[in-house]
C-alpha positions, 0 to 999 in steps of 0.5 A: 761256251764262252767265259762272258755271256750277256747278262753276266755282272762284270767289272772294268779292269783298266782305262777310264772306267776302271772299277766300275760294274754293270750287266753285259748288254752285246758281246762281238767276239769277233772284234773283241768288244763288249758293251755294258749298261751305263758304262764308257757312255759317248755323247751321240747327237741326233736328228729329229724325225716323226717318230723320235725327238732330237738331242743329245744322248748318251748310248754305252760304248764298246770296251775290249774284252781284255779290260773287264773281268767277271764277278764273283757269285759269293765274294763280288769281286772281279775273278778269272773264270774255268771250266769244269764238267759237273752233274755231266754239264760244262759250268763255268768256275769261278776261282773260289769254285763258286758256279757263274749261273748262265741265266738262260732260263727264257731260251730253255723254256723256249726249246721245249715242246708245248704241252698238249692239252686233251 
């Protein structure tokens, strides 16, 4: 398990965007980058083709992961992140010891067997 998971509330700790929040949209582990929703967006210029118009639009940038931090469940603030095993499942913490929930809920459902009907 991973201290940042998509869909998690962060906020951006340092550069231009500092003190702004958003959802995480991708994360690239491997490049130590992640991209949020409506932050750090670059002007991108397209062309037009048949199936889309063309201009100029904005697409959110990637940020290093080192720059943001998640947010508190109970308190909203920016907090650092733990692991603990509770009910015999690995949770992540954070320092108010308040649980980070996953929001996996669509691949839980996903995973189970379908029920069959007699």
């Amino acid at each position: 398990m991973n201290r940042l998971l998509i869909a998690d509330e962060v906020q951006v700790t340092a550069g231009n965007s500092k003190g702004q929040k958003g959802k995480i949209a991708a994360i690239d582990y491997e490049r130590g980058r992640v991209v949020i929703e409506g932050i750090n967006l670059r002007k991108r210029h397209m062309k037009p083709t048949p199936q889309t118009n063309g201009g100029i639009i904005e697409i959110p940038g990637p940020i290093a992961l080192s720059n943001i931090m998640p947010l508190d469940p109970e308190s909203g603030k920016p907090t650092r992140v733990h692991f603990e095993e509770r009910d015999g499942k690995k949770e992540r913490v954070a320092k108010s010891g308040a649980i980070i929930p996953t929001r996996r809920g669509r691949l839980e459902v996903a995973s189970e067997p379908a029920a069959e009907e007699k």
